[in-house]
N, C-alpha and C positions, 0 to 999 in steps of 0.2 A: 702741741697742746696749748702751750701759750700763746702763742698766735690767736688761737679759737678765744681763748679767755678776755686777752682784750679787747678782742672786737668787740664780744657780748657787751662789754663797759661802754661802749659807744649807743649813743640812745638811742640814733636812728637805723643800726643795723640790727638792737635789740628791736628795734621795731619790725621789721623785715623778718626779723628770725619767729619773731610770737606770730604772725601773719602766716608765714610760712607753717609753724608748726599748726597751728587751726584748720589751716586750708590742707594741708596735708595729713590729716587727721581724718578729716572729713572725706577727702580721695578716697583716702583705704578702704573705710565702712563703704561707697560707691560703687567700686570696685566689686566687691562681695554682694553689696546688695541691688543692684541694677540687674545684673543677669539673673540673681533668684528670686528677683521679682518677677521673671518670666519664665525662668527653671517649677518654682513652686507654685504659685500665686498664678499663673496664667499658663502652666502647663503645655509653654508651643515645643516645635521639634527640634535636633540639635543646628537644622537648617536655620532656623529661627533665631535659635540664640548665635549665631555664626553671624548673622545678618544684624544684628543688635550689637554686636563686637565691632563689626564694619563701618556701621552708624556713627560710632563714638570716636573713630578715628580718622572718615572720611576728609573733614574738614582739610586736615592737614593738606592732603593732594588738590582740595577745589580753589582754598585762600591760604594756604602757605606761600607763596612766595609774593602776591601784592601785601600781605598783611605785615612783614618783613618792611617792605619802602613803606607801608602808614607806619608805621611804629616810628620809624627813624623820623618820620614830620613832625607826631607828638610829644608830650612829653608823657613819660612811659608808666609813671607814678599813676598819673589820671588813669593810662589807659588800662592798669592792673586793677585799680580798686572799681569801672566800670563794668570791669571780664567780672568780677568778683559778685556784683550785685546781679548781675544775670544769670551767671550761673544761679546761683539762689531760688532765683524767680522760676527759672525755670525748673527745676529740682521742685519746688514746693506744690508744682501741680500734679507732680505725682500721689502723695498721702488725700491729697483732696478730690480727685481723681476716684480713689481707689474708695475712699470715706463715702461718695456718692456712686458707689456701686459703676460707674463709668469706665473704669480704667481698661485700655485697649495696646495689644503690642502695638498697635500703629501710633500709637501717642508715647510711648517707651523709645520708640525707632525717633518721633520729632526729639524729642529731649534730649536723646541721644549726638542727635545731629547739631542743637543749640550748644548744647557744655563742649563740643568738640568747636565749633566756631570759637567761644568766648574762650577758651581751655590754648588754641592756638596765639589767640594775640596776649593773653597774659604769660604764655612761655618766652613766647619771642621777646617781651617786654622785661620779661621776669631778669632773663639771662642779660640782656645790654643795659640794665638799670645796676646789676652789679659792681661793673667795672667803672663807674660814676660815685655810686655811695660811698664806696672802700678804697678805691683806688689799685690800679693795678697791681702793683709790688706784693697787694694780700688777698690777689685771688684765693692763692690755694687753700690761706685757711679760712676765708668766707664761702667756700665752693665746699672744702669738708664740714665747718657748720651747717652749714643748710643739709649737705648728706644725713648727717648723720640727726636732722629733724627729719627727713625722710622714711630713714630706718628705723628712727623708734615708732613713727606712726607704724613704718611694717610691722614693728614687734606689736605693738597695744593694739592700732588698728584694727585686723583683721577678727580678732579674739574679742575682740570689743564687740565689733562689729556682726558676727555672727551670732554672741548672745542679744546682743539688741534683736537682731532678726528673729532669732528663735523665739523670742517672749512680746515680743511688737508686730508681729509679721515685717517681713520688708520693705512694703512700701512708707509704713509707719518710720523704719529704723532710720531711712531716708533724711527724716528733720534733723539727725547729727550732723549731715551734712552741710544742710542747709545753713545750720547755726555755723559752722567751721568756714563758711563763703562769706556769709555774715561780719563775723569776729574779722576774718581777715581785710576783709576791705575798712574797718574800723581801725585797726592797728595801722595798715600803710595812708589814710588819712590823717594820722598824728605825724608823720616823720616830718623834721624839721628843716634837713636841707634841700629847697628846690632845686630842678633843675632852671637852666637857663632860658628863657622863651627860643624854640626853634624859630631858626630862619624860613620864612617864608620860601618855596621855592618853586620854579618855573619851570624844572628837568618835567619830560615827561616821563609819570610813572613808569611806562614799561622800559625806558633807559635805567631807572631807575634802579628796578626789578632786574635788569641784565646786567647791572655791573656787580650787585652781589650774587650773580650767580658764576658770571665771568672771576669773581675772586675765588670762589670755593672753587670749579672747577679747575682755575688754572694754579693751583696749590697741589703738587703729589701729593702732599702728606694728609689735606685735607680729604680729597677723593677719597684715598685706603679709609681714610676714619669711616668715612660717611659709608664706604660701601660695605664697609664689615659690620657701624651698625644697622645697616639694613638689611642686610643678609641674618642677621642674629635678631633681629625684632621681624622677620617676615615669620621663621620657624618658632618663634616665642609667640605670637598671636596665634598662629596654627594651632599651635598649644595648648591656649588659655582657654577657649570655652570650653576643650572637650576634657580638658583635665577637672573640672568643675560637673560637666555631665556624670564623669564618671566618680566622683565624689558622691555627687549628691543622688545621681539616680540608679548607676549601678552596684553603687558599694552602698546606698541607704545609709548616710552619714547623715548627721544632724548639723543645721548651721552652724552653732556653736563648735562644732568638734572642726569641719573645715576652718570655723575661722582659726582656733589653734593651729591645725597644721599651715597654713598659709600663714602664720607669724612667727614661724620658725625663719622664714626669709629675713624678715626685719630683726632678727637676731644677728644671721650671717652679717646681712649690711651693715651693723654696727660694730660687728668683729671687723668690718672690711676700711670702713671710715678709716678706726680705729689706729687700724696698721697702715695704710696708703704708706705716710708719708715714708716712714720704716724701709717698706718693700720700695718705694721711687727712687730712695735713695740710694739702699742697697744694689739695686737691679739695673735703674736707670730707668726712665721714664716712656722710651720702646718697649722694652720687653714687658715692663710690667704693664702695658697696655695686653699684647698680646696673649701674654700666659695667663691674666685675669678673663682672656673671653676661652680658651682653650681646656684649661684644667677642669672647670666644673660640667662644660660641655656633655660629655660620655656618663651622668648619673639622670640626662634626659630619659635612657634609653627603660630608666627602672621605672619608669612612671607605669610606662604600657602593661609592667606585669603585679600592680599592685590588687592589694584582695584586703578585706576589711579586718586583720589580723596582725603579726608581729611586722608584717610587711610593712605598714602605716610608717615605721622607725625610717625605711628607704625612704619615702616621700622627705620627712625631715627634713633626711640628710642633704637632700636635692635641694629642697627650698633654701636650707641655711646656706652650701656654698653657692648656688646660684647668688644668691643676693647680696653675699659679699662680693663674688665676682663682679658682679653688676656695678657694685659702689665705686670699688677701685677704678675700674676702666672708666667710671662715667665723671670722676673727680681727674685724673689723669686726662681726657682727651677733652671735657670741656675747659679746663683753667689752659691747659694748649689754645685752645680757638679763641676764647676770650682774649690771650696773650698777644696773640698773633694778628689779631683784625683792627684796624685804625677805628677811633672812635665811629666816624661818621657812619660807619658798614656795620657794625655790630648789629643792629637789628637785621640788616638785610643778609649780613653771611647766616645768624641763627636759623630766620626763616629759613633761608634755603639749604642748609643743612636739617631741619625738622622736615621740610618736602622731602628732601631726599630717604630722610634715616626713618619718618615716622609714614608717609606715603606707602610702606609697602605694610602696614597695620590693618588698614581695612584689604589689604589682600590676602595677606594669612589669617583675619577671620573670617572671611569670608570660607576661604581654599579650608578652612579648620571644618565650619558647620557642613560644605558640601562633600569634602572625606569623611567625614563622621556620618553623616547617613550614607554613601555609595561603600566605603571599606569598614566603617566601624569603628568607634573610636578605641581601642587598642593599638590597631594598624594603623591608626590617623596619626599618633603618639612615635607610632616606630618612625615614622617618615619625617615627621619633625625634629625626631632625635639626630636623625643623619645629616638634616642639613643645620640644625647648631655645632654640629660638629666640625662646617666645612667654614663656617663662618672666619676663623683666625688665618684662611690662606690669604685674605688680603694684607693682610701687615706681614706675617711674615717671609712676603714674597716682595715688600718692597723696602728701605732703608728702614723702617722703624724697628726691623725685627734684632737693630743692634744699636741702637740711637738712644746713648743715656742722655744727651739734652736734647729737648727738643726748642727749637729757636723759637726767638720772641723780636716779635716785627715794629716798629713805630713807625710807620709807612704814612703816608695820609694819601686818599685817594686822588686820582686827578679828577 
């Protein structure tokens, strides 16, 4: 906790943190309000919204792994507050759009397609821009401040975010967003330490591209990461639209009321922030990877039988340990990779660990909208439940599943 406290004293990682809290602010209400934009407002099928899910995360699998070698050419500050203005721009033709009677799923699907481009190189930039601001030695607790602005937009977000929908319509609630893209690239243009002008360089790109991919693959402990979180974000997408389907159109819940239950998660994450370090240290920094994806797993399976009644309490429950789980393992296995990767690769290991772990996103929403029209979205729910559940056999089938440190590298590439 004091860790967290000084940092915020530092002016330019308060910079970073107010940026993040905006932009992440703004995700949440996106999140909610982009698919009920096309749940309520445009009324397509659950194929539709499945395809709209796909859209938003395509990017990752078409320019995750070149966008990894640009990052590492630029300097990463520029290239976050550029992600920042675009997203924007793009976001804001939706309300104008809609205002001039126009708006189209096929214009939902571009936009969709733009924030996942601009959404990939501010991640990738986001995460190698850390270990420069703060310096290594205070990953951990610049990786749990940032979490835990994550988790509070879970908690306000969502709840926010669906009464703006419910009393603006959707595409309206959208300008929160837009302002929070806004705000954020505002804030990361004040910070006051540059980086150093990169080197020009002569490698070609796709050497470039293969030696951060040659680093993550040829790391055990990276692989297990990367293939547990893909395996647990393929059956988490599967997930997502039709648990919203069934929110909104078979249970006839009002925006407002999902956005409540949906901010029950950003509760859990901020009970999850909260304790990390506690649990890392007690446990050790293996297991409490794996037990953080393992234990909340098995309360997927409650979704499939929820009904608009005392049962709504199970949902909670799912949302809130879901979301701490989520925080623990995602503070534990990124302050690992950031630990472990030589300056020069940080952009190019992130990308290539976001191809690997976010690439199978547009395939479980897609596999989500086309089980939910062929089985239904109940049974689309049960079959995602099974396979969150298989996700923890990758760690602990390999050393992490008893590895209280986990090693920290100062390698520099050849």
């Amino acid at each position: 906790m004091l860790g967290r406290v000084s940092l915020l004293r530092d002016h330019d990682f308060r910079r970073l943190f107010l940026a993040d809290t905006a932009s992440q602010a703004g995700s949440q209400i996106l999140m909610l309000a982009l698919p009920l934009v096309a749940v309520s407002a445009l009324r397509v099928s659950a194929f539709e919204v499945g395809l709209l899910a796909a859209c938003q995360t395509l990017a990752f699998v078409v320019i995750g792994l070149p966008a990894g070698a640009i990052v590492d050419r630029l300097r990463k500050r520029v290239v976050m507050v550029v992600a920042d203005w675009a997203r924007a721009g793009a976001l804001a033709s939706v309300p104008l759009a809609w205002w001039l009677d126009a708006l189209t799923i096929h214009q939902l699907y571009a936009v969709a397609l733009v924030l996942g481009v601009f959404t990939v190189f501010f991640d990738v930039a986001y995460q190698s821009y850390l270990p420069h601001l703060v310096g290594r030695e205070r990953l951990v607790a610049g990786n749990s401040s940032l979490e835990v602005v994550r988790t509070v937009a879970q908690l306000g977000g969502p709840g926010a975010g669906g009464y703006l929908i419910q009393f603006l319509t959707a595409p309206f609630a959208l300008a929160a967003t837009v302002a929070g893209f806004a705000w954020s690239a505002l804030c990361l243009g004040t910070i006051r330490k540059r980086e150093a002008p990169q080197q020009a360089r002569r490698g070609h790109l796709g050497r470039e591209i293969a030696e951060g991919v040659r680093f993550v693959l040829g790391n055990p402990l990276l692989r297990r990461i990367a293939a547990c979180t893909a395996t647990s974000n393929l059956f988490a997408a599967m997930a997502q639209p039709v648990i919203l389907l069934l929110l909104a159109r078979e249970l006839g819940l009002a925006a407002g009321t999902i956005g409540l239950l949906l901010a029950a998660g950003g509760v859990g994450g901020l009970a999850g922030a909260l304790v990390n370090a506690r649990i890392a240290r007690r446990l050790g920094q293996g297991p409490t990877m794996w037990l953080a994806i393992v234990l909340p797993a098995p309360l997927t399976f409650v979704v499939a039988w929820l009904e608009a009644d005392w049962r709504l309490v199970l949902f909670v429950l799912y949302e809130f340990f879901v979301g701490a789980g989520v925080v623990v393992y995602n503070v534990t296995q990124v302050s690992f990779r950031q630990a472990i990767t030589p300056e020069p690769l940080l952009g190019r290991m992130n990308a290539t660990i976001r191809f690997l772990v976010w690439g199978t996103l547009p395939l479980g929403g897609l596999l989500g909208g086309v089980l939910g029209e062929v089985i239904g979205i109940r049974n689309t729910l049960l079959v995602a439940a099974v396979g969150a559940c298989l996700a923890f056999l990758w760690l602990v089938t390999s050393p992490l599943r008893s590895m209280r440190e986990l090693p920290v590298s100062s390698r520099t590439p050849r």
